[in-house]
N, C-alpha and C positions, 0 to 999 in steps of 0.2 A: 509575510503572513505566516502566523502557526500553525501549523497543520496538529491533528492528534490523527495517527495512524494505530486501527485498532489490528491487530494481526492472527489469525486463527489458522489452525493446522499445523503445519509442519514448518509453516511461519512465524508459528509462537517463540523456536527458538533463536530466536534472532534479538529476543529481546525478555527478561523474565518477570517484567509487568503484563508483557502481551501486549503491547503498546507501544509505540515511538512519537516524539513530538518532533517533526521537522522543520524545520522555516524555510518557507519555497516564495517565490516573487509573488506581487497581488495578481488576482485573475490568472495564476497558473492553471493549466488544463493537467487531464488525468497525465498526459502523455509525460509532462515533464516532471509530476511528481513522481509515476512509476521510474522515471528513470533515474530520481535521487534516492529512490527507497531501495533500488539495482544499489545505488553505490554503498548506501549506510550497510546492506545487509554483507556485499563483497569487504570495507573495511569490520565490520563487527560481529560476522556470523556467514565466518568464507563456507562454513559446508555446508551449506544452505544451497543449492542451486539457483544460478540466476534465470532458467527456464522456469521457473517455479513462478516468480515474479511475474514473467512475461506473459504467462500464461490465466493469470488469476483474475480475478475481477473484483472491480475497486467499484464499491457503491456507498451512499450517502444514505442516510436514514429509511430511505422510500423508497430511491429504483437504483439499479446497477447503471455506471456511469461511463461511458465509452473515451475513449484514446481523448478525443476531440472535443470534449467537455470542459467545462474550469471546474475548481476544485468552487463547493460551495462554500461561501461566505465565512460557514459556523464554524469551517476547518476541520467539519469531524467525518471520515471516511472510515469505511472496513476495507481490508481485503481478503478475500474468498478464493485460497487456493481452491483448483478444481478437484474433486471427489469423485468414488468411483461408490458400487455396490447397489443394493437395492434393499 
């Protein structure tokens, strides 16, 4: 399955579309994509922190998607490093 992985924050450099397209198995859940998008960002954007990653939240169009979820159908995810301020 192809994933389009949209990326914002400090995750944007990891890739200068702002975007990754991954191919992850069918009915992968969040857990196993986060942990390819761990490796694409360690081979392609090492100063990137992989805490960064771990820490973020992967949602689909409509609600934020936990560890234990599959990735939906349409392939299209964001991920939402966490932010501070007010």
């Amino acid at each position: 399955m192809k994933v389009r992985v949209t990326l914002f924050g400090a995750l944007r450099e990891a890739d200068p579309h702002g975007f990754v397209e991954m191919d992850v198995p069918d009915h992968c859940t969040v857990a196993t994509l986060r942990e390819a998008l761990q490796t694409h960002v360690r081979n392609h954007a090492p100063s990137i922190s992989e805490n960064l990653i771990k820490r973020s939240a992967f949602a689909s169009e409509d609600e934020i998607l936990h560890n234990h979820r599959h990735v939906p159908e349409h392939g299209q995810i964001a991920v939402l490093p966490p932010v501070s301020g007010g």
